[in-house]
C-alpha positions as CSV (number, residue, x, y, z in Angstrom):
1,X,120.9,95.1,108.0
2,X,123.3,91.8,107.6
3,X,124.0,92.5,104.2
4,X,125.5,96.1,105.3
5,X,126.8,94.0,108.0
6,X,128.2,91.9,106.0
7,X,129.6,94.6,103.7
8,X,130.7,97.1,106.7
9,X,132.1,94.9,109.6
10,X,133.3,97.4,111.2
11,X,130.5,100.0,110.2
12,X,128.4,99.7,113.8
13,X,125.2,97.6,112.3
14,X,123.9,95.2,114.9
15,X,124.1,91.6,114.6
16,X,120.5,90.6,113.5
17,X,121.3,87.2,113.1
18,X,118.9,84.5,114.7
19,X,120.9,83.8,117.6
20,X,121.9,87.5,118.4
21,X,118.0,88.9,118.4
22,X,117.0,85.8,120.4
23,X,119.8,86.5,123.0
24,X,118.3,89.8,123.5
25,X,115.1,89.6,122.7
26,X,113.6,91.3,126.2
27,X,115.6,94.3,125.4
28,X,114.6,95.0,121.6
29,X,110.9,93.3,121.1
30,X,109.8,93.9,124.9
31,X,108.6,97.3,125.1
32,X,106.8,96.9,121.2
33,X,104.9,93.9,122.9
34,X,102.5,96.0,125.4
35,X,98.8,96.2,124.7
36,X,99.9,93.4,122.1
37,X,97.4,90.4,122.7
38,X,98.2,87.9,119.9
39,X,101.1,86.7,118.3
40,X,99.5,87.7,115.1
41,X,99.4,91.0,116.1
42,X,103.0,91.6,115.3
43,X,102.9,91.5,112.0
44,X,100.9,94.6,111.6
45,X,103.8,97.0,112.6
46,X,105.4,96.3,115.8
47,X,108.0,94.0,115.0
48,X,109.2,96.2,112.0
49,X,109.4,99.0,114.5
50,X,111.0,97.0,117.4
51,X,113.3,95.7,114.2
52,X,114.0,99.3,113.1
53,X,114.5,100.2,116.7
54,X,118.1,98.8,116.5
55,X,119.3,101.5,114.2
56,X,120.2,104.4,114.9
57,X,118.9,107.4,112.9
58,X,122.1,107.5,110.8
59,X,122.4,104.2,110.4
60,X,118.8,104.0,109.4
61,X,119.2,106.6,106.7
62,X,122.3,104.9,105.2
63,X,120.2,101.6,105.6
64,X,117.5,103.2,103.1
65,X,120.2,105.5,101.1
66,X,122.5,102.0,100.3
67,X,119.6,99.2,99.8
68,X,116.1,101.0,99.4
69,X,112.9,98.9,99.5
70,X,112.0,99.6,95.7
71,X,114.1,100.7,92.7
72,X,111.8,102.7,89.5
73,X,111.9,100.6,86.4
74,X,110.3,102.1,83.9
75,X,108.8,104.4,85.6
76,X,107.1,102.2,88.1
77,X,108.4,101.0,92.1
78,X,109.5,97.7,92.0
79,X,110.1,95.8,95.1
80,X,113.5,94.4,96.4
81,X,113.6,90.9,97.8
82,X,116.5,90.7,100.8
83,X,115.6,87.4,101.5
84,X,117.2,85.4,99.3
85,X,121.2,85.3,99.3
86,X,121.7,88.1,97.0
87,X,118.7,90.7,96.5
88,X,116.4,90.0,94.0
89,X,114.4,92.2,91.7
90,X,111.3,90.8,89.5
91,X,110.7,93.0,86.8
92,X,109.5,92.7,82.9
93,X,111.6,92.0,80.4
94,X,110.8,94.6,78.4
95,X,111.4,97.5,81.0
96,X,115.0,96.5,80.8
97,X,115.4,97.4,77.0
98,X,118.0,99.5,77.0
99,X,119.3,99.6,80.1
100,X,122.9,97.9,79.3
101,X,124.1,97.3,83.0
102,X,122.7,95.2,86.3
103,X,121.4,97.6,88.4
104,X,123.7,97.6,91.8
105,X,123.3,98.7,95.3
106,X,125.0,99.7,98.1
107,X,127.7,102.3,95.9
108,X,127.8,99.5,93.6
109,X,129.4,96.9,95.6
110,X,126.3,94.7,95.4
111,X,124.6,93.4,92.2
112,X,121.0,92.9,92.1
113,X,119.7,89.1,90.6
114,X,117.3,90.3,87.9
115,X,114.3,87.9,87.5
116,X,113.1,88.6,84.2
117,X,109.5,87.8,83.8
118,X,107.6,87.9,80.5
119,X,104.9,89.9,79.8
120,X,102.5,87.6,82.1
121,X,104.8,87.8,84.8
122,X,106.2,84.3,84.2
123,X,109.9,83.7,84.6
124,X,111.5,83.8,81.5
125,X,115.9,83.7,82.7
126,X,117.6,84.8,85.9
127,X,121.0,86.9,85.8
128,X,123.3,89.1,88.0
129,X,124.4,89.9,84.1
130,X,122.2,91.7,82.5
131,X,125.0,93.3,79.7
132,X,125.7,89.2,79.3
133,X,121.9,88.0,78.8
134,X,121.7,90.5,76.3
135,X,124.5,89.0,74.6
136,X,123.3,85.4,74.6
137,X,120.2,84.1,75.8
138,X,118.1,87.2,75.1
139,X,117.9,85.6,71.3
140,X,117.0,82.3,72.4
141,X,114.2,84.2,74.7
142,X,113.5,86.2,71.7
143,X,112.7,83.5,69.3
144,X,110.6,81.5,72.1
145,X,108.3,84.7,73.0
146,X,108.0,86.3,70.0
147,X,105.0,84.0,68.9
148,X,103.5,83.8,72.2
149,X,103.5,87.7,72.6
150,X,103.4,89.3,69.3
151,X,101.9,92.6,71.0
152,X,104.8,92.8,72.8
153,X,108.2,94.3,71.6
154,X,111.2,91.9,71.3
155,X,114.0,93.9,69.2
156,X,117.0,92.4,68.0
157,X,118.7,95.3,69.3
158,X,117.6,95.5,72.9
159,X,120.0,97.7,73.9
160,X,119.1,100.4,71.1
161,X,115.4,100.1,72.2
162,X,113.0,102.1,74.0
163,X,111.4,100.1,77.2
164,X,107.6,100.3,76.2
165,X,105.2,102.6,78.1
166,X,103.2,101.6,80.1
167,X,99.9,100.4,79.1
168,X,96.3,101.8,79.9
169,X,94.0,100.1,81.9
């Protein structure tokens, strides 16, 4: 909501900064607190629906339209980070290979930072340039994890390859 907020100033979202939900906290969280015992408790749905409780329904919508909770790499949900500065997706290396442009959000006004992990799920380079890393470091990366995971694909050409399927279990 304060990224939209901060995209669309003038688009109605509510002010979820720190301050503004503490300001008004009896009005929002209040009636998702009854029956609720411990603080603990909030965590298992209340708050998210006190949280969601400041949208409207269209508002809502365009909320899950413009910056979804998961994006499909490969075939698979991946989960979007909003906490960081910019929104962050962790996903393979390898389910990128052929993809030639950062994903974006929001109509394409907002570029997702790609955390590239290698087939372990260890950070391997972090971009909001994917079309660039492909151009530079993915050699340097190539040459590194080649050795390490010769099971794996690592193409000279990623962008003329085929992202692997998945494997079975």
């Amino acid at each position: 909501v304060a990224l939209m907020r901060g995209l669309e100033p003038e688009g109605g979202w509510p002010d979820v900064s720190d301050a503004a939900l503490e300001a008004d906290l009896a009005r929002w969280l209040g009636p998702y607190l009854v029956g609720v015992k411990r603080v603990d408790a909030l965590a298992d749905g209340p708050l998210q629906a006190a949280l969601a409780g400041l949208l409207d329904h269209a508002l809502g919508r365009r909320l899950d339209a413009e910056l979804p909770a998961q994006l499909i790499v490969n075939g698979r949900p991946r989960a979007i980070d909003y906490t960081a500065d910019a929104p962050v997706l962790a996903v393979r290396l390898q389910d990128l290979l052929g993809q030639r442009d950062t994903p974006r959000l929001a109509g394409g006004r907002v570029a997702l930072v790609l955390h590239l992990l290698s087939p372990a799920g260890r950070p391997l380079a972090v971009t909001a340039d994917l079309a660039g890393f492909w151009r530079g470091a993915y050699g340097d990366v190539r040459k590194q994890m080649r050795g390490r995971y010769p099971k794996h694909p690592w193409p000279e050409d990623p962008l003329g390859a085929v992202p692997p399927a998945r494997a079975a279990r």
